[in-house]
C-alpha positions in Angstrom: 43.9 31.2 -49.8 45.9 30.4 -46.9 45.5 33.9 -45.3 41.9 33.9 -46.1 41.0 30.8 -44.0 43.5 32.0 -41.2 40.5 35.6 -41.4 38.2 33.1 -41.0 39.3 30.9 -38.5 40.8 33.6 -35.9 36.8 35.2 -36.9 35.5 31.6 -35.7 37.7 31.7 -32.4 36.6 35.4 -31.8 33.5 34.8 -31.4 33.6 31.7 -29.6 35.8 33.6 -27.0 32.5 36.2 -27.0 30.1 33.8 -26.5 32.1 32.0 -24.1 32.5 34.7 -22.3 28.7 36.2 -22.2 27.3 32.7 -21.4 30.2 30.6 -19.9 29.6 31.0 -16.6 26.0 30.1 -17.1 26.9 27.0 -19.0 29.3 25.8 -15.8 26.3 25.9 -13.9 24.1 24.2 -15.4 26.6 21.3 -16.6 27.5 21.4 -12.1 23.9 21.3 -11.1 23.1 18.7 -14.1 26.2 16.5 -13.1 25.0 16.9 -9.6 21.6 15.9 -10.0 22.6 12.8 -12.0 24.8 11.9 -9.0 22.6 12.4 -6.5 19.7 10.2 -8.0 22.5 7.9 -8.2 23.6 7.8 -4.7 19.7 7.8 -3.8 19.1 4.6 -5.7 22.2 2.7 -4.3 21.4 3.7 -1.1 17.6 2.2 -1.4 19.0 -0.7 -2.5 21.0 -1.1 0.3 18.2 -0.4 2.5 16.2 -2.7 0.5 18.8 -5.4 1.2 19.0 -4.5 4.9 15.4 -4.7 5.3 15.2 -8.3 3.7 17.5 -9.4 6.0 15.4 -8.0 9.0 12.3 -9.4 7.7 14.5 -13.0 7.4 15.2 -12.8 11.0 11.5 -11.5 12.3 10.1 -14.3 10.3 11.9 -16.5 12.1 11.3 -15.7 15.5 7.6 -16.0 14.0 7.8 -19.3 13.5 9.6 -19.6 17.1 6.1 -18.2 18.9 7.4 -16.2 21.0 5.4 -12.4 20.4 7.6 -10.6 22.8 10.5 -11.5 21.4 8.9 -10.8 17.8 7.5 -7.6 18.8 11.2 -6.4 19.4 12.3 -7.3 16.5 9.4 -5.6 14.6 10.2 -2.4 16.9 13.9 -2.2 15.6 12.4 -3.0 12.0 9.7 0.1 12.0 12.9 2.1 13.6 14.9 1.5 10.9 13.2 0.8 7.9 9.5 2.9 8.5 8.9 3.2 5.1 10.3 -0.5 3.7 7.7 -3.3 2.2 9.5 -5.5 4.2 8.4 -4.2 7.4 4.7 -4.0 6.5 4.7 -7.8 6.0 6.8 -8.1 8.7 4.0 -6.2 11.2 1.3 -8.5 9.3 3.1 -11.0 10.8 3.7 -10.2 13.8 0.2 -9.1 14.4 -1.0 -12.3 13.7 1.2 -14.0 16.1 0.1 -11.5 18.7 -3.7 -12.1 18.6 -3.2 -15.9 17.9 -1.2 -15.6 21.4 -3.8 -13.5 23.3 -2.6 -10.2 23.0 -5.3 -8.2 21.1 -3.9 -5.0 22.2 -0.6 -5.1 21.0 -1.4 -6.7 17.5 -4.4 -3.7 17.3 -1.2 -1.6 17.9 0.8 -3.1 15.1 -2.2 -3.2 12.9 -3.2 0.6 13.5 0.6 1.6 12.6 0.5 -0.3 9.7 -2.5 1.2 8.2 -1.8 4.9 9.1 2.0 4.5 7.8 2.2 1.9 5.4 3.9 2.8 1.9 2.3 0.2 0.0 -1.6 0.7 0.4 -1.9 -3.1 -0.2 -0.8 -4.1 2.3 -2.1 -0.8 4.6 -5.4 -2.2 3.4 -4.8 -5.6 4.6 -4.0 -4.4 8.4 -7.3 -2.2 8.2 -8.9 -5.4 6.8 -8.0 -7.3 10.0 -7.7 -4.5 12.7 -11.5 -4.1 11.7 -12.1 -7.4 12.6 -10.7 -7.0 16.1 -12.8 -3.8 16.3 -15.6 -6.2 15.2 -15.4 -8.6 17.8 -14.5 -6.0 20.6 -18.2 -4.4 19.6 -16.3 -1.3 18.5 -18.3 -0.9 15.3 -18.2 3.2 14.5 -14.6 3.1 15.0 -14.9 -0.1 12.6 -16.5 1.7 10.0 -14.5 4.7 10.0 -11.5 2.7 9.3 -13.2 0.9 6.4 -14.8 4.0 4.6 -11.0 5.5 3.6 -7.4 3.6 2.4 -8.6 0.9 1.2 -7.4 0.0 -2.4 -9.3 -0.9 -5.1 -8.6 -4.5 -5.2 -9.7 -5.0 -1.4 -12.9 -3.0 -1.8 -15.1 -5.8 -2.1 -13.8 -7.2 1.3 -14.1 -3.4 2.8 -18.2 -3.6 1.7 -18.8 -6.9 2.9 -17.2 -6.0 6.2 -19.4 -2.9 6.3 -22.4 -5.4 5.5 -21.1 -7.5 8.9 -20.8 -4.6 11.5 -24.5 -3.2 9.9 -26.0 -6.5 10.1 -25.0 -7.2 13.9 -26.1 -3.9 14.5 -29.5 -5.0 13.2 -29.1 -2.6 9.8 -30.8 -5.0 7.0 -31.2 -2.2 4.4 -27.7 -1.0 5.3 -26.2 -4.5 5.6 -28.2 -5.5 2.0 -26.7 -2.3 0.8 -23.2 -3.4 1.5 -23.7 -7.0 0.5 -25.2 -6.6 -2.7 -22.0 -4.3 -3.9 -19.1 -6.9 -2.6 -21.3 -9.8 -4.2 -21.4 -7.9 -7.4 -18.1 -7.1 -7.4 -16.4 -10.1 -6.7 -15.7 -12.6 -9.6 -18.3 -15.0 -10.6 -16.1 -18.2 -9.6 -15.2 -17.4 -6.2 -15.5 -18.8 -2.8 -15.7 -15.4 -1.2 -18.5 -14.4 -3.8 -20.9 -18.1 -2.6 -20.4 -16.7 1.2 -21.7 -12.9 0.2 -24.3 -14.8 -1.2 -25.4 -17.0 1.7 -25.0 -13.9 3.9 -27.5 -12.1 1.4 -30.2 -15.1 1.2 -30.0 -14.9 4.9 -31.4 -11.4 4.5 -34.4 -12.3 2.1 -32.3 -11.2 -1.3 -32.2 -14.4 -3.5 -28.7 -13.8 -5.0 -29.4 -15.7 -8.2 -31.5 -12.4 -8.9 -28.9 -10.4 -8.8 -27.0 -12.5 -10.7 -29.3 -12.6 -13.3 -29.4 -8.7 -13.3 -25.5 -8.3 -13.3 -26.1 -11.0 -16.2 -28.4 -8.4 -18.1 -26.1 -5.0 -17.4 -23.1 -6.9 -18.7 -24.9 -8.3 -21.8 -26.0 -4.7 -22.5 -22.6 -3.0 -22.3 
């Protein structure tokens, strides 16, 4: 009995020593590169944490030099922000920021600036679609209304898409565009919700137009009742 479990067990090892030996190396391999993958995703998430962290403090220190009003000094900071940290949150609000401070200080040029790097870089299309939001306003009142429009017909995310159209319904209606600026108006009223402020001031702008906006409401009323 004893011998015959020895036959089977040096049969066992035999061909583990041939299968090790046809597929070992390949085995290595993939256990290194498996290993090394699980590593490196590793390494990759410490190290945007740490970025994360390093960017938080940043945005700490532009904040406050924000709140100090001085826009040269915050525009440095921002600069050494966008060096470091391009791709961070924290440095989109950050340029919000400091774009604000900017115009409120008289420097339209450099918060346009700002604003245009935010929306052509920005990771987060939130807030990318906030600085088009407001760079279009400077556009707006600097009478630069294609390039205006052109920045409001692509990026913008879904939730800010009612403030793109009734932007687009602004620039049309100074241009002296009613059916373009109705247009416009009559999607951002539609989609905003019922109980906001935003939604009353699409509406004025759209009575001002000769479009009674309780009609449309009535008509949104009747879609919605038959879905």
């Amino acid at each position: 009995m004893a011998n015959h479990l020895d036959l089977e067990e040096q049969e066992q090892l035999d061909q583990l020593k041939h299968f090790w030996k046809q597929y070992g190396n390949l085995i290595t391999w993939a256990l290194i590169i498996v290993l090394g993958a699980v590593a490196a995703w590793n390494g990759y998430q410490m190290w945007q944490r740490n970025q994360s962290v390093q960017a938080s403090a940043m945005y700490d220190e532009v904040e406050k030099v924000v709140k100090g009003g001085d826009p040269q000094k915050a525009e440095r900071a921002f600069s050494d922000m966008k060096e470091r940290f391009s791709s961070a949150v924290y440095t989109q609000q950050a340029g919000l920021l400091v774009a604000k401070l900017a115009y409120e200080s008289g420097k339209a040029d450099s918060s346009r600036a700002i604003l245009n790097w935010l929306a052509e870089n920005g990771s987060d299309k939130g807030y990318s679609s906030i600085a088009r939001l407001r760079l279009s306003a400077i556009l707006i009142q600097g009478k630069s209304y294609d390039d205006a429009l052109k920045l409001l017909d692509a990026g913008i995310s879904n939730e800010f898409s009612a403030l793109a159209d009734d932007r687009r319904g602004d620039i049309y209606s100074l241009q002296g565009k009613k059916a373009e600026a109705k247009a416009e108006y009559q999607k951002a009223y539609k989609a905003f919700d019922d109980q906001s402020e935003y939604r009353r001031l699409v509406g004025v702008k759209l009575n001002a137009l000769g479009v009674d906006a309780a009609v449309l409401e009535k008509a949104k009323s009747v879609v919605e009742g038959v879905k």
